[in-house]
N, C-alpha and C positions, 0 to 999 in steps of 0.2 A: 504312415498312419501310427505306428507303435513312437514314433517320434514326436508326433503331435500327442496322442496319451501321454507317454509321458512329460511331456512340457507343462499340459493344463490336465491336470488329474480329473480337473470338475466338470470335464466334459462327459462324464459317466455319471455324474451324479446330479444331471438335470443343468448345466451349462451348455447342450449340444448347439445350441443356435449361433456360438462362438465357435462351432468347427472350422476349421480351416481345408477340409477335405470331404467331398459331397458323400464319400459313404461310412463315414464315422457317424451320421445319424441311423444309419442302414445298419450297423454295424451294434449299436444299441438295444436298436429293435429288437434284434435277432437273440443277443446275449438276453434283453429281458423274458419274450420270450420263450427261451430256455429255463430261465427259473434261475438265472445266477445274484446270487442275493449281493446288494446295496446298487446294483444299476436304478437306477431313473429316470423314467422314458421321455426327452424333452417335449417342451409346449413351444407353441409359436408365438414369440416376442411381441407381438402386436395383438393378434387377437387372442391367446393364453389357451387355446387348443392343446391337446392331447394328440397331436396328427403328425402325419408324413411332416417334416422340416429337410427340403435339401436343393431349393432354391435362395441365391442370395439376393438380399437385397440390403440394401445401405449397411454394407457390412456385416451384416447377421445372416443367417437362413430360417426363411419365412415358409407359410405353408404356401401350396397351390391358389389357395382363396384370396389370400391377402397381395399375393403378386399379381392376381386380377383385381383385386380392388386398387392399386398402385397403376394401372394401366387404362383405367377409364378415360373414355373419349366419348360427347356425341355421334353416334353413329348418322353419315352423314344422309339417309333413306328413312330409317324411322325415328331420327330424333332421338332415342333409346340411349341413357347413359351406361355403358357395356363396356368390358374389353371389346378391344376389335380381332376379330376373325382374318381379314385381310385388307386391302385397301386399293379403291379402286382407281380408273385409269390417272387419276386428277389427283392419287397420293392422299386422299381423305378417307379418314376410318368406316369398317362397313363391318356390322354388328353378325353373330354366328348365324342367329335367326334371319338375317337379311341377306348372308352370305347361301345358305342352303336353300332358302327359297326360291333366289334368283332364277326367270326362266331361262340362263343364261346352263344354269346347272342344274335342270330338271331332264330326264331321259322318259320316252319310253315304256313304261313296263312291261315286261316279256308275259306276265298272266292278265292283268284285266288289259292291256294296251292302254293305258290312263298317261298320258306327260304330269309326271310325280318328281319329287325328289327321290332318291334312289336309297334303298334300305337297306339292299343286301347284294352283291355283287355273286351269279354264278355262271359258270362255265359259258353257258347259253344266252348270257345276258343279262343287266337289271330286273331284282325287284324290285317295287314299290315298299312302303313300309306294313300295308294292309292286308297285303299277299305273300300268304306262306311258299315256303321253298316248294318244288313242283316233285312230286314223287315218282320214283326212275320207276317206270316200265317199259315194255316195248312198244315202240309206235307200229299200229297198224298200215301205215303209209308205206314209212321208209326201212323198217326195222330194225332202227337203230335202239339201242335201252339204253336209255337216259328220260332226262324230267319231262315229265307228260304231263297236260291235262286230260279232261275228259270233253269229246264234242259234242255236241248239243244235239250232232244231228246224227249220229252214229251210237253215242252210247258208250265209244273206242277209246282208248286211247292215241293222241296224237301229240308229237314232238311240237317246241316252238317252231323249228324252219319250215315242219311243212303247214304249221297253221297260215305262215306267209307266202307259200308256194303259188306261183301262179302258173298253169301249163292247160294245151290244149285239150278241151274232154274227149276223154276216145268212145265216146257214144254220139255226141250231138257234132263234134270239132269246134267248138267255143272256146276262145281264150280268156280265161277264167280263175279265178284262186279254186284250189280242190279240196273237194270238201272229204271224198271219202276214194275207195279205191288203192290203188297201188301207184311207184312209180312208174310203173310202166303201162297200168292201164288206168291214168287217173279220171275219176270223174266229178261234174261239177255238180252245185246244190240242186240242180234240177234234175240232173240223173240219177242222184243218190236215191236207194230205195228207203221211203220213209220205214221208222223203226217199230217196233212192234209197242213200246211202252209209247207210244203217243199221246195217247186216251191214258189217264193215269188208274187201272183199275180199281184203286181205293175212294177215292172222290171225284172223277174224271172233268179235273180242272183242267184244262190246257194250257193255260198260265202259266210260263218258266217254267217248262219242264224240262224234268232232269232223268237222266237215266234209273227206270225203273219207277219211280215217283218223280212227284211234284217238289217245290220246296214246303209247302206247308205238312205234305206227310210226311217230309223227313222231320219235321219239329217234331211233330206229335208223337211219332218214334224215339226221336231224344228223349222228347217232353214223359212217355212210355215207361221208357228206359229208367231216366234219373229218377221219377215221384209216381210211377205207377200209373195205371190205366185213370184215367176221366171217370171217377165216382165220387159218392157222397163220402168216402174216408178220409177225404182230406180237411182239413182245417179250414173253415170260410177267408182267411185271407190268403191262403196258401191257393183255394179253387179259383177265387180271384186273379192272383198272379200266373197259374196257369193258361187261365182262359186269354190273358194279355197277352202271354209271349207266344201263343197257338195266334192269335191275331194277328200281330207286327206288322204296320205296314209294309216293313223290309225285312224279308225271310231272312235274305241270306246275314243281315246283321244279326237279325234273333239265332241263328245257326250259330255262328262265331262266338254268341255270349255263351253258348250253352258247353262250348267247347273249353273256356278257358277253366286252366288248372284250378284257380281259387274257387271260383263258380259252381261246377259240378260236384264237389266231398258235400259243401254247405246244405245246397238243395237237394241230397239227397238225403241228407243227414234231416233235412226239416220234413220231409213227409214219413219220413223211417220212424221218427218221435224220436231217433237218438240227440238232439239238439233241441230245445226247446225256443220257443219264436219269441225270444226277448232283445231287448238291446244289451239285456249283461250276458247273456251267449254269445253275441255279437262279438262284445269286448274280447272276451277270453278269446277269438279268433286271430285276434292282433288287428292292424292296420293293413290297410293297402287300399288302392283308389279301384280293384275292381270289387273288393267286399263292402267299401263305403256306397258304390255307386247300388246295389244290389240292396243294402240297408235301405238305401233312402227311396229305390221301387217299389220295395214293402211298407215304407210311410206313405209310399204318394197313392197304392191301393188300400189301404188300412189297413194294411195287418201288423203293422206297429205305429205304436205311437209317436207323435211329434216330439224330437229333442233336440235342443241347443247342443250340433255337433262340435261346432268352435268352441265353445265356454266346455265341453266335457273334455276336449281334449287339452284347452288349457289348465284343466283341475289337475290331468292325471299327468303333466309336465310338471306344475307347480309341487303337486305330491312325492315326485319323483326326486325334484332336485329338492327339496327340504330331506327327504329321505335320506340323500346322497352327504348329508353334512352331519359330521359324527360329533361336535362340542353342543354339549345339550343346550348352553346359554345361545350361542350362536344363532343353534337352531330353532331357538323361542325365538329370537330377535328379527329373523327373515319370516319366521311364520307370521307373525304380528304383521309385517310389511308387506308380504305378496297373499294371502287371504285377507286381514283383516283391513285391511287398506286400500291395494290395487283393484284388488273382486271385491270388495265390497262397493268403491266406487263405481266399477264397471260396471255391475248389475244396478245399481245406482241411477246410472246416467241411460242405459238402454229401456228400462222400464218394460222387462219383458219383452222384450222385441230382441232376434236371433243378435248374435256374435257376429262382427265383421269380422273376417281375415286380420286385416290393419291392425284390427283392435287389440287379437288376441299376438300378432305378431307383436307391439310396442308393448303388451305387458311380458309379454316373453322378455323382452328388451330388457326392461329396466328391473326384472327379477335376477337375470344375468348380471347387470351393474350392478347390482348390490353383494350379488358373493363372491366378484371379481375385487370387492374396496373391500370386503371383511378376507377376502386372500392377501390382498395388498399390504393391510392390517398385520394378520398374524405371521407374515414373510417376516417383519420387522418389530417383533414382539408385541404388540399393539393390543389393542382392544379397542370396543368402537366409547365406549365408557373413557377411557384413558385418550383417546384420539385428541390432540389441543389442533388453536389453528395453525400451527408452524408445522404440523403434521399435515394437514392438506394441503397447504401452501410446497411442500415439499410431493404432495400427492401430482396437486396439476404442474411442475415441471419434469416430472419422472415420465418417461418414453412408457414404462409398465401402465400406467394407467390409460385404463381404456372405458369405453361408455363415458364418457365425460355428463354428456348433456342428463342420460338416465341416473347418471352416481349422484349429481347436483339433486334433484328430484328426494333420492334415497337420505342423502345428509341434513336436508331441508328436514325430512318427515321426523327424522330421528332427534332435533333440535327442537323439534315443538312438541315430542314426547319426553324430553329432558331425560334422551341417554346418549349426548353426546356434545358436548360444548364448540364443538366448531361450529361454522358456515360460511355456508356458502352462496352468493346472492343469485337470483334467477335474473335471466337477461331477458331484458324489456323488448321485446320484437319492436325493430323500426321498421317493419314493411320488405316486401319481395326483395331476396337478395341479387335474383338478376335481372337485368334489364327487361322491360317491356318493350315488346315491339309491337303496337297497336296494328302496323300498318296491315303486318305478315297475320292477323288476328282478323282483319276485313279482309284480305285477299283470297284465306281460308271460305272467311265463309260465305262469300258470293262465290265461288270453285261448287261447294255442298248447298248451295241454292240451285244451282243449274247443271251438275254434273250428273245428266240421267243414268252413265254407265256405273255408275257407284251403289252398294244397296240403301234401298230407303231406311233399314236400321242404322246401318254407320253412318247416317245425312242425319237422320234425327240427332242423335248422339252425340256428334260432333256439335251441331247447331247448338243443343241445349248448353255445353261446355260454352264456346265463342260468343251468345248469343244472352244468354241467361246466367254463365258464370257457377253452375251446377258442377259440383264434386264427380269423380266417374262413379265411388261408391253411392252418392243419391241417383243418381241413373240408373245404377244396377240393378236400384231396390222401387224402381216406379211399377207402380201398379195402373191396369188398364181403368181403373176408378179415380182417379187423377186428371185423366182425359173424357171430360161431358162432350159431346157433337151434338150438333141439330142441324136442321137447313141451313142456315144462315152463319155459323161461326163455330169455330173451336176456340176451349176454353182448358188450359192447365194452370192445375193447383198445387203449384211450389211452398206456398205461406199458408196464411188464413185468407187471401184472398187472391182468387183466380187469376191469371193474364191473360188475355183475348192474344191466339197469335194469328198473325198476317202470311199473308200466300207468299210464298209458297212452301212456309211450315206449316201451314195448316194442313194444307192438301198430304205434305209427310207423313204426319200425325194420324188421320186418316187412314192412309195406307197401311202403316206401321199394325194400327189396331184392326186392320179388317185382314193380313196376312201376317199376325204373327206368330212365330213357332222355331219350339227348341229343337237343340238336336237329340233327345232323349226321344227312342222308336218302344218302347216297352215302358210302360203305366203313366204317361204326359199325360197331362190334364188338358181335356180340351172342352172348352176353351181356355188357355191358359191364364190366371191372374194376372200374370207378369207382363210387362211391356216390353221386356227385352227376355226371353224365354232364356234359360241356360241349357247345359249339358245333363244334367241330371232331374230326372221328372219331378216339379213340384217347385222346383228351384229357380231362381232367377242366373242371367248371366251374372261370373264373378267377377269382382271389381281388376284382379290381373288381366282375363282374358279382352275384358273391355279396355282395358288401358292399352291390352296390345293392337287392339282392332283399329284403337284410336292414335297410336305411333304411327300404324301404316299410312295412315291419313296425311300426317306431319303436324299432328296435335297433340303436344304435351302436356296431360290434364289439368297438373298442380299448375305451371306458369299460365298457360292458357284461362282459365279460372282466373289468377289473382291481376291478368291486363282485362279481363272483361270488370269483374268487382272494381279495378281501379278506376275503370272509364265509367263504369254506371254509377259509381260513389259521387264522380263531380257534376253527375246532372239529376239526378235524384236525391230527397232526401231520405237520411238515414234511417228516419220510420216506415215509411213507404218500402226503401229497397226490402229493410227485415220482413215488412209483413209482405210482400210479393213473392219475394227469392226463398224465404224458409230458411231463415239465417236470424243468430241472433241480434236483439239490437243491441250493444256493445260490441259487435263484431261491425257491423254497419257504419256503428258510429266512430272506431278507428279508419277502417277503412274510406271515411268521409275526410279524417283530418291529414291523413297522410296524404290524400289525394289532392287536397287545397281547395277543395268544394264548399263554398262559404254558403251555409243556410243556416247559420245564425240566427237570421231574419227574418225565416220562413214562418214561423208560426205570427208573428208580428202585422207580416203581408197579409195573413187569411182572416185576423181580426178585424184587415182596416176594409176587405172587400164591401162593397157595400150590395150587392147581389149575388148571392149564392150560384155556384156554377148547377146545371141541369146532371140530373144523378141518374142516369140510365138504364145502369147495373151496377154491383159489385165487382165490377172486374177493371183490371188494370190495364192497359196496353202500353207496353215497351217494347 
């Protein structure tokens, strides 16, 4: 190692990707670190990270991310373009997610007995990932101390082996699992003496009783505990959320919410008055998906208001990284582009309607490629002012250049504000870049016409994709107002005007709106707006979890979408698909010319009719 330093000096000063020895980037770390002055902590050659570098690839050492993005394969179960995790019998790639779900590699659980994937390995057996480590006492049984639950019917503690125990009862001689007793003198559930907390004497529910209480009294005891007894002291939406999670369909979920670390300081900090009940208290909290999930409870009962959580956390990204850029010019020049630009167009084109993921992920994107090409820039004494085109032309053969497609976007905007004389032309989409297979598109969805053991959401969902050529994020965002019923027909409204659909999507549809519901058990709205309820009360399913719902299926949104638009482009014309599908028309009307669908003529044809067709309804049937 002292050999390779000394060879290449500049592998300390931000050359480490040319190490020749995997722990000279480790070796960096450690010196920076320390505080030893002129090291330079390398970046990854490809994506320009600040991160671990100590995998090689084509000669360099790249991070962890980028050697999985060099390793993409369709995963050959869900379609899913992924590293592979492993490969199965037949040598084809099988994605991490496909890998750990497999019932090939589910066990067991040693506390709820659920066949799960495995979360945590102990002495006595699998957990699941739901179920906490089991806490050592002695069992009542066998008297071993080790991890115990509590029985149900005893109120005891008892080991996993003897919850499995099966032996004759030495009262009735039944062979039987044992419920309580000893080894030696076991007895079965019907000789065990019922317990004295049966009756719960707080509310005498008999319902899931649990030793000493109920599960709703042990809430109310939390609920007690955290924000104080059930009076008029508390805040109207703060008594609201109370009275919700005292409700819960499912105690023992409401139990585990009340349990987690992030959970418990907030709500007790909000009935205390040390925290006041805003969304900028919120903020100052930080991030995390169990304080967002707990935010968005308190919009779905009203105790806060409604806010664009995508667009606020895209503000405080976008503020951060201008932040982060110390040349004042610079930093006018990105401000101009990611506020007065990107978010101005975003909010623009949503028209007050919420932030998609997508949305705020591609502006992330292309705010990235822009201080990726002003780093490019100043690496080589540049400016974007001084930038000619021999300098871009030198940018797109250069390996450092990254975001190509969002930098084009950036040099574009910067030439029609006349602060930079290059360009660079934008590429004319010629249509899907990979193949259609119409066939494997009908074989889909006659399977989700008649496959009863599948649920009626993922048969709608998929259908609307194959069938109607619907994005996953417009599915995400359908509302049960979209879908009219009556005796005779259903009717969805994609465009400006309806489609009648045919059984047996109708009867889907149907189903879908007379049983649908989130997994959100504390403040869901019910009835829910949403056609496809999400995880989070108030919210619809998100457009990732539905894309995963719809891999497992063997439908891949994006391709699947542009073989259905291809085939309804050559039999439809381009006005009709836009005002049916809820698509624009220049989006129709390419998708009509790529697809070879000649209606030319069409308007020509409905001049020369000489009898108007009969108009029935407004509604279309495809």
């Amino acid at each position: 190692m002292a050999w390779a330093l000394e060879a290449h000096p500049g592998l300390l000063t931000g050359d480490a990707h040319l190490a020749p020895l995997r722990a000279i980037p480790r070796l960096i770390e450690l010196l920076a670190d320390a505080g030893v002055a002129g090291i330079v902590r390398p970046s990854c050659p490809r994506c320009r990270r600040v991160v671990r570098i100590d995998k090689p690839l084509d000669g360099m050492r790249v991070c962890r991310t980028c050697i999985a993005h060099s390793r993409l394969e369709d995963c050959v179960r869900c379609g899913a373009l992924r590293e592979p995790a492993t490969r199965d019998e037949d040598g084809r790639p099988v994605c991490a997610n496909c890998f750990i779900t497999d019932p090939a590699n589910l066990q067991t659980c040693l506390n709820c007995g659920r066949r799960r994937r495995v979360g945590q390995r102990t002495p006595d057996g699998p957990l699941c990932p739901s179920c906490p480590a089991l806490p050592v006492a002695t069992c009542t049984i066998c008297g071993d101390t080790t991890g115990c639950g509590i029985s149900r019917a005893t109120g005891r503690p008892w080991c996993p082996g003897c919850q499995r125990r099966s032996a004759a009862c030495s009262t009735c001689g039944r062979l039987g699992p044992i419920v309580s007793g000893t080894l030696a003198d076991p007895l079965c559930a019907g000789c065990t003496a019922p317990a004295a907390w049966l009756s719960c004497p707080t509310c005498s529910d008999p319902d899931h009783p649990h030793p000493g209480q109920c599960g709703r009294c042990l809430i109310n005891s939390r609920l007690t505990e955290l924000m104080g007894p059930d009076t008029g002291g508390l805040p109207p939406g703060l008594r609201t959320l109370r009275a919700k999670i005292a409700a819960a369909e499912h105690p023992i979920t409401a139990m585990r919410w009340l349990t987690k670390p992030a959970i418990t300081p907030v709500l007790a900090d909000l009935a205390a008055g040390r925290m006041p009940l805003t969304h900028a208290a919120f903020d100052e909290r930080g991030e995390g998906q169990a304080l967002a999930h707990l935010r968005q409870t308190l919009v779905a009962v009203g105790a806060l208001p409604e806010r664009d959580e995508e667009l606020v956390r895209l503000e405080r990204f976008l503020t951060g990284l201008l932040a982060g850029q110390p040349d004042p010019d610079r930093r006018k020049i990105l401000h101009r582009y990611t506020i007065w630009h990107l978010l101005r167009r975003l909010r623009g084109r949503n028209h007050a309607r919420p932030t998609s993921r997508q949305q705020a992920l591609r502006i992330r994107s292309h705010a990235r490629a822009a201080v990726a090409f002003m780093d490019w820039l100043q690496a080589r004494n540049l400016t974007l002012s001084a930038c000619t085109q021999a300098d871009l032309d030198r940018w797109r053969g250069d390996d450092a250049g990254v975001y190509r497609f969002e930098t084009g976007n950036f040099i574009r905007w910067a030439r029609a504000n006349k602060l930079t004389a290059g360009h660079l032309a934008s590429l004319r989409w010629g249509g899907p870049a990979q193949l259609l297979d119409d066939q494997h598109r009908w074989d889909t969805a006659r399977r989700l016409l008649h496959d009863e053991d599948l649920g009626a959401e993922d048969r709608l969902a998929g259908l609307l994709v194959l069938l109607y050529a619907q994005g996953a994020t417009a599915i995400s965002r359908m509302t049960v107002e979209q879908i009219h019923i009556d005796t005779h027909e259903v009717r969805l409204r994609l465009g400006r005007v309806p489609i009648q659909l045919p059984e047996p999507v109708a009867t889907l549809a149907r189903d879908v709106v007379a049983h649908r519901k989130g997994h959100a058990t504390i403040g869901a709205l019910t009835p829910s707006p949403w056609l496809f309820p999400g995880g989070q009360p108030g919210r619809p399913i998100s457009t990732a979890r539905l894309t995963q719902r719809l891999n497992g299926l063997g439908i891949r949104p994006n391709q699947t979408r542009s073989t259905a638009l291809f085939q309804l482009a050559t039999e439809i014309p381009a006005a009709i698909l836009a005002r049916t599908l809820g698509i624009r028309t220049d989006v129709a009307v390419t998708w009509q010319r790529l697809s070879g669908g000649d209606w030319a003529s069409y308007a020509a044809q409905i001049s020369q009719r000489t009898t108007p067709p009969a108009r029935h309804s407004d509604s279309s049937n495809i």
